[in-house]
C-alpha positions as protocol buffer text, in pm:
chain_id: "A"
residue {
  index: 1
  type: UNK
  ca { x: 8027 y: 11168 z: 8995 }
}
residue {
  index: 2
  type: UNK
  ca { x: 8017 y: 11195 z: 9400 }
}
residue {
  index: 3
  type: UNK
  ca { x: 8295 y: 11345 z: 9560 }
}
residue {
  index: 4
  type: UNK
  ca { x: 8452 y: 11178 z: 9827 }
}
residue {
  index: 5
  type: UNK
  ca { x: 8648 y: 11273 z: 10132 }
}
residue {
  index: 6
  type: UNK
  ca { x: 8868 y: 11005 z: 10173 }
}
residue {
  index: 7
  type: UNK
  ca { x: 9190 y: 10941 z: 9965 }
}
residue {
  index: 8
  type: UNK
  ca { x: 9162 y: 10596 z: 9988 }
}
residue {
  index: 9
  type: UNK
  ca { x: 8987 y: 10314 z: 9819 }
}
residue {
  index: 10
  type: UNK
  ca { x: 8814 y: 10022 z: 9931 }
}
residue {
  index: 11
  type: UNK
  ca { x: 8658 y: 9691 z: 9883 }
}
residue {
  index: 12
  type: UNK
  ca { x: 8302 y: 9750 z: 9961 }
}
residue {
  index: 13
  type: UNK
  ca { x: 8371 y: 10130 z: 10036 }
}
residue {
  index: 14
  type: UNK
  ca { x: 8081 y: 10215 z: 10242 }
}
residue {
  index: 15
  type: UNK
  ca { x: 8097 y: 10624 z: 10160 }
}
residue {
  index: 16
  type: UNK
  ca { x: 7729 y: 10558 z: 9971 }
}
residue {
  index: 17
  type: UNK
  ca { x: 7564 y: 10474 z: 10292 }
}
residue {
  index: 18
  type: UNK
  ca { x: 7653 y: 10787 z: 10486 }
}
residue {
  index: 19
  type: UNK
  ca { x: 7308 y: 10961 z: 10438 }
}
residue {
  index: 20
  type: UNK
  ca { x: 7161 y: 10632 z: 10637 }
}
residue {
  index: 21
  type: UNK
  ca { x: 7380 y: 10655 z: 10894 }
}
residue {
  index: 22
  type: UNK
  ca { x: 7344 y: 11045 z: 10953 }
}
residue {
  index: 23
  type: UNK
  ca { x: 6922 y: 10931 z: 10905 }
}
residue {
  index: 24
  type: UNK
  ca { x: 7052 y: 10661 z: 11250 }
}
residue {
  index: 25
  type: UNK
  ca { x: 7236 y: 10921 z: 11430 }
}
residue {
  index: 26
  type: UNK
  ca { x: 6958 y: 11229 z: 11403 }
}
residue {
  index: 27
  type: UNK
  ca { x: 6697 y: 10955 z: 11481 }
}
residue {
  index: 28
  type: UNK
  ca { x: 6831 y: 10862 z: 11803 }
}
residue {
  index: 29
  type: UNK
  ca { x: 6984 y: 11235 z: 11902 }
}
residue {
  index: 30
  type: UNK
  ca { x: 7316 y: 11160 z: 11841 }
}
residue {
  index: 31
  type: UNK
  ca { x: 7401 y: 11429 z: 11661 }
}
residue {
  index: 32
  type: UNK
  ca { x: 7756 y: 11564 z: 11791 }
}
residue {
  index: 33
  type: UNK
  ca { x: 7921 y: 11237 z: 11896 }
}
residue {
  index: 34
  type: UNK
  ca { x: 8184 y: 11098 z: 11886 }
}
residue {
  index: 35
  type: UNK
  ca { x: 8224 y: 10850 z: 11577 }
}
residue {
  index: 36
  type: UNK
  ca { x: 8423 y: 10517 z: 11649 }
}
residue {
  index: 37
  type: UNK
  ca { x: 8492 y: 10306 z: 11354 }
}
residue {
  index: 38
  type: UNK
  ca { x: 8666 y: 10013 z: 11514 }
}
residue {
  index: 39
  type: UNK
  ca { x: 8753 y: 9861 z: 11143 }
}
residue {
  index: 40
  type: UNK
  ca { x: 8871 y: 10233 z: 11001 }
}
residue {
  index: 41
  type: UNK
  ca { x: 8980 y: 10059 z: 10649 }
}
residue {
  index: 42
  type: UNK
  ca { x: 8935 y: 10325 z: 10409 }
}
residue {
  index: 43
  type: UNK
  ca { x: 8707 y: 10558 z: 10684 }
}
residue {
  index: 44
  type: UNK
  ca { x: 8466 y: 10675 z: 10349 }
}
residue {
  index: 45
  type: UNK
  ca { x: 8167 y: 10726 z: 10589 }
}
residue {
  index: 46
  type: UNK
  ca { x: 8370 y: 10876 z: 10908 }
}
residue {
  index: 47
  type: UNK
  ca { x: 8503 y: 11177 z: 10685 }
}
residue {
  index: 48
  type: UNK
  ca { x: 8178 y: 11219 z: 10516 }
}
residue {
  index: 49
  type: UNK
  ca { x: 8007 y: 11317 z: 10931 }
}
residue {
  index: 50
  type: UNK
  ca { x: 8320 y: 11517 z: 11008 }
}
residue {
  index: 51
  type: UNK
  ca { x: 8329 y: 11723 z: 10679 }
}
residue {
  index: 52
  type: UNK
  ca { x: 7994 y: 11812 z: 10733 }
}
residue {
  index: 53
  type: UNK
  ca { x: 8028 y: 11797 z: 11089 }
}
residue {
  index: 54
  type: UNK
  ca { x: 7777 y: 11565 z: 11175 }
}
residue {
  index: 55
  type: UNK
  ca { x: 7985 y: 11457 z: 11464 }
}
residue {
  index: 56
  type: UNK
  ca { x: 8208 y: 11626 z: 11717 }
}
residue {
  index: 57
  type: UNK
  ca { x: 8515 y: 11394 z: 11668 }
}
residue {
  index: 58
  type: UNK
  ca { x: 8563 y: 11039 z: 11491 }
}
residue {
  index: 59
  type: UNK
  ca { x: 8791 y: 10809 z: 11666 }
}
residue {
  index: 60
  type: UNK
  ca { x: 9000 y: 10534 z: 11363 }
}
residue {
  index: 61
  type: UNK
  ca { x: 9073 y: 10249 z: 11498 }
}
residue {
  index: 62
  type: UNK
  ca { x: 9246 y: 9899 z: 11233 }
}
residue {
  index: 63
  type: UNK
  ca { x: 9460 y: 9656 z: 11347 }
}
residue {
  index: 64
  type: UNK
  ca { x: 9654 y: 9641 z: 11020 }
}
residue {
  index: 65
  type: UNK
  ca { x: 9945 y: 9860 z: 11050 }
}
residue {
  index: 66
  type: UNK
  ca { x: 9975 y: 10021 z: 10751 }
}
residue {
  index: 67
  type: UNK
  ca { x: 9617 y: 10147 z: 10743 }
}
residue {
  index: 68
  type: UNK
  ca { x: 9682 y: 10280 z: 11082 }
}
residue {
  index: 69
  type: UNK
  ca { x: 10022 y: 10440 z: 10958 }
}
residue {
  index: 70
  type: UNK
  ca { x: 9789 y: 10609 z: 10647 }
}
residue {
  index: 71
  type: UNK
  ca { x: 9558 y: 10745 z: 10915 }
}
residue {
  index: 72
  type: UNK
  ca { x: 9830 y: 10868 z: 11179 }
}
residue {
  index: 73
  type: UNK
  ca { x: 10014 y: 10979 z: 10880 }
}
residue {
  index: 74
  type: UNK
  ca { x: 9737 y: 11226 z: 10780 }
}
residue {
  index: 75
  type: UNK
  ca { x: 9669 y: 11387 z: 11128 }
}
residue {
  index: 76
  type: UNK
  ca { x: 10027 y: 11437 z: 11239 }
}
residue {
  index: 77
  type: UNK
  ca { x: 10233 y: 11482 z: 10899 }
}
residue {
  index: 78
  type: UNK
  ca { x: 10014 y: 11601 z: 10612 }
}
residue {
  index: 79
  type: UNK
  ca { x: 10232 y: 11762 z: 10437 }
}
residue {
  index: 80
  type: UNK
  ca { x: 10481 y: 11459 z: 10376 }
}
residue {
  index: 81
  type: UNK
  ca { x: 10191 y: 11283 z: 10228 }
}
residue {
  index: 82
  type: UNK
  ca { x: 10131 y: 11601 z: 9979 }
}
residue {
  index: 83
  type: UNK
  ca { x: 10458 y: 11581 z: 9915 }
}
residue {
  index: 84
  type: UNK
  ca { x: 10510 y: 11240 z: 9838 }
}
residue {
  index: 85
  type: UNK
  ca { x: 10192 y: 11249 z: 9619 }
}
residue {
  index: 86
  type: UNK
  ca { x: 10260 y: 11544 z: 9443 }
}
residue {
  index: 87
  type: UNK
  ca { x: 10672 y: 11399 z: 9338 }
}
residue {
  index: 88
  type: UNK
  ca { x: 10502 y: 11031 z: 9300 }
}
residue {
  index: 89
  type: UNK
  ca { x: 10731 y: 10838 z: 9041 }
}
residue {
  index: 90
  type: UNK
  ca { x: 10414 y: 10666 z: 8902 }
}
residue {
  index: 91
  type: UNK
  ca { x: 10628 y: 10314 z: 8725 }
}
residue {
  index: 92
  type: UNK
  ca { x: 10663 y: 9960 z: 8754 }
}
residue {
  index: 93
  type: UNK
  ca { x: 10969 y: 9940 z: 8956 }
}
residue {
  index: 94
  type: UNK
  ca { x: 10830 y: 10209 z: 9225 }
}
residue {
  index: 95
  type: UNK
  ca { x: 10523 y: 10014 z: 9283 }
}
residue {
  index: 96
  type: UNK
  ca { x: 10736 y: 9659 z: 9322 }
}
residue {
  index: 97
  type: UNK
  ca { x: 10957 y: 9890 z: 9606 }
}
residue {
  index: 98
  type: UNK
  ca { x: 10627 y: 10000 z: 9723 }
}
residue {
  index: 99
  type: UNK
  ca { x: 10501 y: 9680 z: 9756 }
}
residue {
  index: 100
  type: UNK
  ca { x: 10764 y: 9565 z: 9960 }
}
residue {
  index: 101
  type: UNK
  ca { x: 10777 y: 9818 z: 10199 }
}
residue {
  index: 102
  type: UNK
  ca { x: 10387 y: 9752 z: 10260 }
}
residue {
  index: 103
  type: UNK
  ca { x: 10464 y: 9382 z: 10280 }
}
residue {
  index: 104
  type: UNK
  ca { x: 10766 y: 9484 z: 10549 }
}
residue {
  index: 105
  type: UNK
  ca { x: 10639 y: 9736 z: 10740 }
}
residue {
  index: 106
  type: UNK
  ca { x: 10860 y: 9690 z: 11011 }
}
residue {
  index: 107
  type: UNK
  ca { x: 11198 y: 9775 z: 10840 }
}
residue {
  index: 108
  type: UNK
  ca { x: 11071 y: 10111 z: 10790 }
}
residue {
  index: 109
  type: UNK
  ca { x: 10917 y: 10441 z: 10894 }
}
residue {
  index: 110
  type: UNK
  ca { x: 10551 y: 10496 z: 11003 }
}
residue {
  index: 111
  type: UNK
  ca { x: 10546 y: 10735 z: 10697 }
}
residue {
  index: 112
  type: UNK
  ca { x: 10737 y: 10543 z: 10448 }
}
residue {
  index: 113
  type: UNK
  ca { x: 10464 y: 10305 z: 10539 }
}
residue {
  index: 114
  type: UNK
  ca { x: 10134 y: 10538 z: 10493 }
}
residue {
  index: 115
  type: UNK
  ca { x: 10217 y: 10627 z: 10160 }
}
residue {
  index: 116
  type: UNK
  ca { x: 10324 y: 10294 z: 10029 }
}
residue {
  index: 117
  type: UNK
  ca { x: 10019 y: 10175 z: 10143 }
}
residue {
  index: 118
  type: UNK
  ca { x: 9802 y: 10499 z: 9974 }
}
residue {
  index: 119
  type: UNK
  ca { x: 10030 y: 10428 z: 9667 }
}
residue {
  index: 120
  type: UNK
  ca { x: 9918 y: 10115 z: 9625 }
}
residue {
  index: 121
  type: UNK
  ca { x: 9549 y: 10135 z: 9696 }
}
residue {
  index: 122
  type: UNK
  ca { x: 9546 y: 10439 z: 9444 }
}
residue {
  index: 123
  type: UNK
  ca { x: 9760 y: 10215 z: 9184 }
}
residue {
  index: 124
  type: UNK
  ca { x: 9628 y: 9862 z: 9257 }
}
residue {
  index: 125
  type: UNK
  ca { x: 9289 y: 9740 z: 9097 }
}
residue {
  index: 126
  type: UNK
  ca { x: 8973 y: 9835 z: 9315 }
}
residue {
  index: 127
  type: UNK
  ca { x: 9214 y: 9969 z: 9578 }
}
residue {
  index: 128
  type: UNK
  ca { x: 9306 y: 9616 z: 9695 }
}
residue {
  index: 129
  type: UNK
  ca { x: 9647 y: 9641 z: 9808 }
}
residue {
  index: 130
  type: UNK
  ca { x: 9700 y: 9249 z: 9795 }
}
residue {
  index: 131
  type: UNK
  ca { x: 9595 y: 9239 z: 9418 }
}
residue {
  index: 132
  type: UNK
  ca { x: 9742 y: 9348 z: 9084 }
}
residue {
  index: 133
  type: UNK
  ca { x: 9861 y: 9643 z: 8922 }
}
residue {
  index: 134
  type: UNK
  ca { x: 9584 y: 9824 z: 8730 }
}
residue {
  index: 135
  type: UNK
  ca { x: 9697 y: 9782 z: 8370 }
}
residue {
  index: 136
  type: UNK
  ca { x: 9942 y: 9509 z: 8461 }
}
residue {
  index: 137
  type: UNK
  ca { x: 10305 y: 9462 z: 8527 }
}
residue {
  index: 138
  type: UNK
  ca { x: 10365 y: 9502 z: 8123 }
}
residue {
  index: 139
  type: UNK
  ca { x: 10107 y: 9820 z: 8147 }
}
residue {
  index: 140
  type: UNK
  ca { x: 9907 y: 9680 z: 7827 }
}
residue {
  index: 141
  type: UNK
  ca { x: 9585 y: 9674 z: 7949 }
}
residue {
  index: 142
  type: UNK
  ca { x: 9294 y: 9907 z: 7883 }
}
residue {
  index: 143
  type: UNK
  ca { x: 9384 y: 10128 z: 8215 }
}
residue {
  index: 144
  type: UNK
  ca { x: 9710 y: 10247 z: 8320 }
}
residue {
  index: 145
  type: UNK
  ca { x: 9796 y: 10253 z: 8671 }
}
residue {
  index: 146
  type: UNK
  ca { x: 9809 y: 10649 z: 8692 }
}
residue {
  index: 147
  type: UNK
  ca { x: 9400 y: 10610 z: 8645 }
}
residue {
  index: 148
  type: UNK
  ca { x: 9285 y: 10645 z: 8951 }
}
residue {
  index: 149
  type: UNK
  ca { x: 9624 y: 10889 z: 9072 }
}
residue {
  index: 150
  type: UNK
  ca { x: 9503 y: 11232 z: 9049 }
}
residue {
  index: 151
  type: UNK
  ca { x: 9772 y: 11430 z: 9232 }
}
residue {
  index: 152
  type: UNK
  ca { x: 9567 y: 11731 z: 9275 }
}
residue {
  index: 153
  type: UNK
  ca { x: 9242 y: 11616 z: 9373 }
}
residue {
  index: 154
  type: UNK
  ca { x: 9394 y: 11358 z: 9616 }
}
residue {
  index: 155
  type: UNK
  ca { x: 9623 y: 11634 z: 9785 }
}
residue {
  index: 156
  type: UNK
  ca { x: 9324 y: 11852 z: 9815 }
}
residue {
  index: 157
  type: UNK
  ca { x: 9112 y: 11547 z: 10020 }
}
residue {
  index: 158
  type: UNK
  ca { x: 9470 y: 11516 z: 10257 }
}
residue {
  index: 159
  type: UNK
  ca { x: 9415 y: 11878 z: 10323 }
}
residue {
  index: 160
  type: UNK
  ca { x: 9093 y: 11927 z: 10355 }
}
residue {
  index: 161
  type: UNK
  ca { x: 9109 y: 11629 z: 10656 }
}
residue {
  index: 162
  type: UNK
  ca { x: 9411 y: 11804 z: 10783 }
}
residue {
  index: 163
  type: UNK
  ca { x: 9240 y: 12096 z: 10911 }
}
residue {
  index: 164
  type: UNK
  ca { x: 9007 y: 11928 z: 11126 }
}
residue {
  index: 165
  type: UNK
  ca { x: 9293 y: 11688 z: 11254 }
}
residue {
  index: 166
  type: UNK
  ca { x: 9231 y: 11770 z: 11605 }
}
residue {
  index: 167
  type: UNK
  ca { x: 8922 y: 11603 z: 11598 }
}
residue {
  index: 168
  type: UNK
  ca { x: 9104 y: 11301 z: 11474 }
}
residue {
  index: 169
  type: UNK
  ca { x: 9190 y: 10985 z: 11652 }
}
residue {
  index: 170
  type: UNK
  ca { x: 9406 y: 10682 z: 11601 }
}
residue {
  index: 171
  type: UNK
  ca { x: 9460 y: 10376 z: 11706 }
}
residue {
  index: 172
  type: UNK
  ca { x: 9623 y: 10042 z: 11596 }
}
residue {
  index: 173
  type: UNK
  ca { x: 9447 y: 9768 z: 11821 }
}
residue {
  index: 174
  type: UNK
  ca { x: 9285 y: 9438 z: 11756 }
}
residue {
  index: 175
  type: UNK
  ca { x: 8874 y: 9519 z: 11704 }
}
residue {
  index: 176
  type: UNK
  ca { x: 8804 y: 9262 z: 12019 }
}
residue {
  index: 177
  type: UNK
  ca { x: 9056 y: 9450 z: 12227 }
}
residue {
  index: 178
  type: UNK
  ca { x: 8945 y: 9811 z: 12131 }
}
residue {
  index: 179
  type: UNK
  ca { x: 8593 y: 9748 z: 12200 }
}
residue {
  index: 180
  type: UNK
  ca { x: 8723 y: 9711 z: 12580 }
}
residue {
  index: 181
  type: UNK
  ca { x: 8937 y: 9985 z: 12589 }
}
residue {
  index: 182
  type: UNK
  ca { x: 8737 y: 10255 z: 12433 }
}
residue {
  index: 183
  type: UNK
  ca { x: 8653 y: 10514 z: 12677 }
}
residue {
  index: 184
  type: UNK
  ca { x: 8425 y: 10812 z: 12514 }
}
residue {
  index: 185
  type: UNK
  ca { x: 8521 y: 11218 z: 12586 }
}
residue {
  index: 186
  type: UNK
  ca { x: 8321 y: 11290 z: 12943 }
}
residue {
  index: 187
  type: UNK
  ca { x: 7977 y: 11398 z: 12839 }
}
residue {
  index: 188
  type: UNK
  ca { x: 7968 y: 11258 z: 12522 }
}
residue {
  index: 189
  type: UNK
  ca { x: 7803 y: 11009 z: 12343 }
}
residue {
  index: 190
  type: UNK
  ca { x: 7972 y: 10715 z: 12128 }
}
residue {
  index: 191
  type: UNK
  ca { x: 7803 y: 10577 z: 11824 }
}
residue {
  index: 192
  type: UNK
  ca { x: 8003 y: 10247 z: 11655 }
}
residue {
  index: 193
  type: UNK
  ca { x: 8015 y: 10158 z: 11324 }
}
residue {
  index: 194
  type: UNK
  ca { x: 8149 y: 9813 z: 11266 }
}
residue {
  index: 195
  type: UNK
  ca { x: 8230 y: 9688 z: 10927 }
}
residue {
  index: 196
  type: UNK
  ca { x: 8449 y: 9409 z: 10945 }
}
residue {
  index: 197
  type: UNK
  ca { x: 8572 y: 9237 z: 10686 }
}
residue {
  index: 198
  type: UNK
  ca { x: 8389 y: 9052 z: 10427 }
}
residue {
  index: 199
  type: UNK
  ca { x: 8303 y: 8665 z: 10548 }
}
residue {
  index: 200
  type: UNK
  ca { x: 8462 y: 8427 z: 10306 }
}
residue {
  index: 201
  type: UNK
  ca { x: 8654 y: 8634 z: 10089 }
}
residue {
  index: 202
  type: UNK
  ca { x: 8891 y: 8855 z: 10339 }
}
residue {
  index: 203
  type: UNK
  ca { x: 9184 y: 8696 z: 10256 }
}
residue {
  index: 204
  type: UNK
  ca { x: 9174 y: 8807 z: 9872 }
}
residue {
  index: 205
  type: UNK
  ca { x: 9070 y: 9153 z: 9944 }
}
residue {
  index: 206
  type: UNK
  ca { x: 9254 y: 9244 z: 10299 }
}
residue {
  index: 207
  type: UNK
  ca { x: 9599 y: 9259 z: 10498 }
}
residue {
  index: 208
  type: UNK
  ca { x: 9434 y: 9063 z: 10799 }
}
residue {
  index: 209
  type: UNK
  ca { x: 9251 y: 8743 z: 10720 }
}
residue {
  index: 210
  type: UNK
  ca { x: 8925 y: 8672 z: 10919 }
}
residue {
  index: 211
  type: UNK
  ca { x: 8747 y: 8278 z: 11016 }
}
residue {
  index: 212
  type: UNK
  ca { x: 8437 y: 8216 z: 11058 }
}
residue {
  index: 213
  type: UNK
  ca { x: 8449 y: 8178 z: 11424 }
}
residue {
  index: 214
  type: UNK
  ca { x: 8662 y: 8525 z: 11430 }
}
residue {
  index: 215
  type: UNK
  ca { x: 8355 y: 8648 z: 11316 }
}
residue {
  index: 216
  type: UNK
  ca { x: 8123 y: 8463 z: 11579 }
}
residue {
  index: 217
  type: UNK
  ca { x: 8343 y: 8572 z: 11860 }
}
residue {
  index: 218
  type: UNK
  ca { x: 8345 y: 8942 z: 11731 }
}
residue {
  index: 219
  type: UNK
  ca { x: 7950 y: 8912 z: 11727 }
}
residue {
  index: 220
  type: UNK
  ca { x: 7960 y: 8849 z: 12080 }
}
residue {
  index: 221
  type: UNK
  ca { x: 8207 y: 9121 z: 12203 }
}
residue {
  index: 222
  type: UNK
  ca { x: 7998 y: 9358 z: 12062 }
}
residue {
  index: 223
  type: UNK
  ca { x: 7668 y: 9196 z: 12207 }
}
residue {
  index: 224
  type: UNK
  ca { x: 7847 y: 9192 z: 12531 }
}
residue {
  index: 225
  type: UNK
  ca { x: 7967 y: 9482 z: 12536 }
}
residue {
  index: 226
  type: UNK
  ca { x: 7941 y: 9833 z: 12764 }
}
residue {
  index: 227
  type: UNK
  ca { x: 7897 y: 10049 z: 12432 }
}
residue {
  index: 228
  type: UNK
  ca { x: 7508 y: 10089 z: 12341 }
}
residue {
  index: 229
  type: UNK
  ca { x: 7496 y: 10262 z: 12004 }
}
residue {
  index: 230
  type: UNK
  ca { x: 7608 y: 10029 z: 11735 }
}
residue {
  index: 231
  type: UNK
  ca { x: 7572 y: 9940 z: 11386 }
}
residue {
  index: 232
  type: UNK
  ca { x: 7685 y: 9649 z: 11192 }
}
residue {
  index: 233
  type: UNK
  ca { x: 7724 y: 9586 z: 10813 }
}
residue {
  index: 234
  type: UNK
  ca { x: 7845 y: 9319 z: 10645 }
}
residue {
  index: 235
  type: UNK
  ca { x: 7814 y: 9111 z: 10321 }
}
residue {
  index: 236
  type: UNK
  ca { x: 7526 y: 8863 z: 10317 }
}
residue {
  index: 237
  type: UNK
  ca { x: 7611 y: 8525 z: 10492 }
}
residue {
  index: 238
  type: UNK
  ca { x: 7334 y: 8321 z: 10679 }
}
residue {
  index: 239
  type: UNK
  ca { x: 7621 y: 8246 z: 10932 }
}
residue {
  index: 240
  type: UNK
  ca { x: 7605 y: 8634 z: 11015 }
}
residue {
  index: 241
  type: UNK
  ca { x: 7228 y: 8656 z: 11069 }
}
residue {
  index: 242
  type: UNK
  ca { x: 7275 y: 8369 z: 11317 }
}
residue {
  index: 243
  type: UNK
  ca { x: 7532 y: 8527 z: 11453 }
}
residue {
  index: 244
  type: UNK
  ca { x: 7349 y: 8837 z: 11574 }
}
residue {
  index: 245
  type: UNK
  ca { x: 6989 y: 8641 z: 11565 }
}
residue {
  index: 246
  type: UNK
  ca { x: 6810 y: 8873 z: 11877 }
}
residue {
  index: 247
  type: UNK
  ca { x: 6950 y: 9183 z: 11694 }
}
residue {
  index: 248
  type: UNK
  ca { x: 6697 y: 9386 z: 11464 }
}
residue {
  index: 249
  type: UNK
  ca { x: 6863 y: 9367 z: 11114 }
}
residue {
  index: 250
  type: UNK
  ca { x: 6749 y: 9361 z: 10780 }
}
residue {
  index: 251
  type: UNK
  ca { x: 6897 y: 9283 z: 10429 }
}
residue {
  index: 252
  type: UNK
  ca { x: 6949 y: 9510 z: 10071 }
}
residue {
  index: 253
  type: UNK
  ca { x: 7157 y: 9515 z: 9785 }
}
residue {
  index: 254
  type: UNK
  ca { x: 7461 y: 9719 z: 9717 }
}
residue {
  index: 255
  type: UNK
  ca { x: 7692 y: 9757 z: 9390 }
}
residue {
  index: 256
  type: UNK
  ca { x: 8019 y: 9672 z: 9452 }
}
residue {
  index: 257
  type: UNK
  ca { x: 8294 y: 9741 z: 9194 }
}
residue {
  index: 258
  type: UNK
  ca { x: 8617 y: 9459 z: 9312 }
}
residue {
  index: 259
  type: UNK
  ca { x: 8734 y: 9364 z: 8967 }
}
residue {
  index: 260
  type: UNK
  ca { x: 8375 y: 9326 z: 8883 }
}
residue {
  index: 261
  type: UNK
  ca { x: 8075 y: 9498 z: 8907 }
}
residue {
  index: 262
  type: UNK
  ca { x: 7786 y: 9328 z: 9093 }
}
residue {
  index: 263
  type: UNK
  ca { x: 7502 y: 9380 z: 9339 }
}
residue {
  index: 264
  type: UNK
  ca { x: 7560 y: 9230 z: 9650 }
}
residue {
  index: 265
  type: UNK
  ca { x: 7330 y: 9110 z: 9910 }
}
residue {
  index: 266
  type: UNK
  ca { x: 7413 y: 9323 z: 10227 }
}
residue {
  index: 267
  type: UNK
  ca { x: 7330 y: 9319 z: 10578 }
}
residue {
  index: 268
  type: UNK
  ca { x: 7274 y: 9597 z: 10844 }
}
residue {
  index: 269
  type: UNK
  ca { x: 7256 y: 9552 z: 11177 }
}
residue {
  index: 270
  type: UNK
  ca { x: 7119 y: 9777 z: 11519 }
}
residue {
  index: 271
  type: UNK
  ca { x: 7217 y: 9706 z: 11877 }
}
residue {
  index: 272
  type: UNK
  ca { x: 6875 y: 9731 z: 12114 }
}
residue {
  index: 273
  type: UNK
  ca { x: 6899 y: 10037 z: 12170 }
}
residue {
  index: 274
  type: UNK
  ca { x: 6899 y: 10242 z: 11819 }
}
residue {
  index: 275
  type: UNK
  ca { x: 6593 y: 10296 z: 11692 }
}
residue {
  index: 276
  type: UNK
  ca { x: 6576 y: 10256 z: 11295 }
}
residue {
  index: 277
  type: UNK
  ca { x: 6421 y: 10566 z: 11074 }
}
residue {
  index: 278
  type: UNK
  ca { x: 6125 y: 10525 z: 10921 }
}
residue {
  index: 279
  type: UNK
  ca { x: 6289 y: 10666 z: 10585 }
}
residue {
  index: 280
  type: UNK
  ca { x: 6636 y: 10777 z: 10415 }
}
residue {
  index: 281
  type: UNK
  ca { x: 6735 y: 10927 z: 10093 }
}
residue {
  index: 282
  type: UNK
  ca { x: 6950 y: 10608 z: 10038 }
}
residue {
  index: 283
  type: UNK
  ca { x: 6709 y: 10465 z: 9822 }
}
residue {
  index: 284
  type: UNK
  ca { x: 6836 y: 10092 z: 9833 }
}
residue {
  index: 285
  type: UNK
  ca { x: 6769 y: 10104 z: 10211 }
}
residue {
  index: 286
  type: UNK
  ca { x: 6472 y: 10322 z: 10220 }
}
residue {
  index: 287
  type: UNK
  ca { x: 6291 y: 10048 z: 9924 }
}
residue {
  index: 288
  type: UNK
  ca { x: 6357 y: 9738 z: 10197 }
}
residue {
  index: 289
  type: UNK
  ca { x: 6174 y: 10054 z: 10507 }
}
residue {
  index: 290
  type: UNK
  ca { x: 5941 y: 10166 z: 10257 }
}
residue {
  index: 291
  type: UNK
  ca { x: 5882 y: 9888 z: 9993 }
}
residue {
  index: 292
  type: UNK
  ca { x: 5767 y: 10061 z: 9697 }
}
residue {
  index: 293
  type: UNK
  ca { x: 5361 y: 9947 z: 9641 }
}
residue {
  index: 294
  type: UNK
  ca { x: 5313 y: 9723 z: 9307 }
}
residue {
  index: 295
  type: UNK
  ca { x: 5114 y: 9953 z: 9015 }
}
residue {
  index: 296
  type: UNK
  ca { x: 4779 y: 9865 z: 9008 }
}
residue {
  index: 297
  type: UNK
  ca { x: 4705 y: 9600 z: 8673 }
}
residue {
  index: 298
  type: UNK
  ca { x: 4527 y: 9753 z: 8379 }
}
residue {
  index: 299
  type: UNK
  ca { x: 4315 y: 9432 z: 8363 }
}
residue {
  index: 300
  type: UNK
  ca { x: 4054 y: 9373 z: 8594 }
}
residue {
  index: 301
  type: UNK
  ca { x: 4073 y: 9011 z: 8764 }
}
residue {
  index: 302
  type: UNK
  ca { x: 3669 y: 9049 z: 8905 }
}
């Protein structure tokens, strides 16, 4: 199994596709950016480039608060979150207060905040933090929710992003908004990866709901926009290819695993001025660059 750098989990976690978008950023001599995801969510690809340093800095920016407490959290008190993890009381009644606190945020601490959130996305099924308890409120299912709760491995990944918290930065702005504000370092480059969420199903699987036309006018900020080097992904919807119509984009299939496992239909999409490589060792994008050629048939048709 693939070790990850983030502690958190998350619908769609994009952490797979990070050899593609290190394949974008060498392409186009990017190489030493600065990273801006303006949807941070769970950030799987962002600490991939800045454990391997693939990037000089990544900039998190989410609009839902307690994602943006998690991140803050991490680069300005690590060692509460160790703390917390390692002393986690891992029953029932702590993940009701938990769930509370996430679904108050204001009547409490930024911290109090960041690790009821991580508590829950480690505790809840497929890291949703608006759906159930893995194994239930009686605990009589199959998994128990200390399944995915491995206190040492998960203190580890806080620690390991810890040490390279200087080249952390977070923010807790609306998407639309951010995309105005964001200024890059002076004499560096920006490269944006935008993964919003999913169309049609955000409400089940996210703190902040997205419409359709939230989506439309999102597709034209970033159109419109000053920034140059951006990506978009996003879960097949015709809507979305209409949406960014004059953009070069293309479609393949990813497994998801959101209470069930499934392929889904995916889209990626380049601003005008990224140039797309030829190839990547993600094989379910390189098969739609490169499709494989059909074997020859052992019976002649002459």
């Amino acid at each position: 199994m693939a070790r990850y750098n983030t502690p958190l989990r998350y619908p769609g976690g994009k952490q797979k596709l990070t050899p593609f978008v290190v394949d974008v950023i060498e392409r186009n001599n990017l190489s030493g950016c600065q990273y801006v995801e303006p949807y941070a969510g769970g950030a799987g690809v962002a600490m991939e480039l800045l454990m391997d340093d693939v990037v000089s800095s990544v900039y998190l920016n989410d609009f839902t608060y307690p994602v943006y407490a998690f991140w803050k959290t991490i680069k300005y008190d690590p060692d509460f979150l160790c703390a917390r993890i390692l002393s986690a009381s891992l029953t029932v009644e702590e993940w009701l207060k938990r769930r509370e606190i996430v679904r108050n945020p204001e009547m409490h601490s930024l911290q109090e905040v960041a690790y009821s959130f991580f508590y829950l996305n480690r505790c809840n099924r497929s890291g949703v933090v608006g759906g159930g308890l893995i194994g239930g409120l009686q605990q009589n299912g199959t998994w128990k929710m200390d399944a995915r709760f491995s206190r040492n491995d998960l203190i580890g990944r806080v620690e390991r992003i810890a040490k390279k918290a200087d080249r952390i930065f977070v923010s807790n702005m609306d998407a639309e908004a951010f995309i105005e504000a964001y200024t890059p370092p002076k004499g560096v480059d920006a490269f944006f990866y935008f993964d919003p969420p999913y169309i049609g199903r955000s409400a089940r699987l996210y703190l902040n709901d997205y419409s359709p036309e939230d989506h439309k006018r999102l597709a034209v900020s970033i159109q419109a926009s000053r920034h140059k080097n951006w990506i978009v992904s996003y879960d097949y919807d015709a809507r979305i290819v209409d949406y960014y119509v004059k953009q070069k984009q293309f479609e393949y299939q990813l497994q998801y695993n959101a209470a069930a496992v499934y392929k889904g239909r995916e889209l990626f999409i380049f601003s005008d001025c990224l140039h797309i490589p030829e190839s990547t060792s993600f094989r379910p994008i390189n098969d739609v660059l490169n499709p494989p050629i059909p074997a020859p048939s052992l019976f002649a048709t002459d």
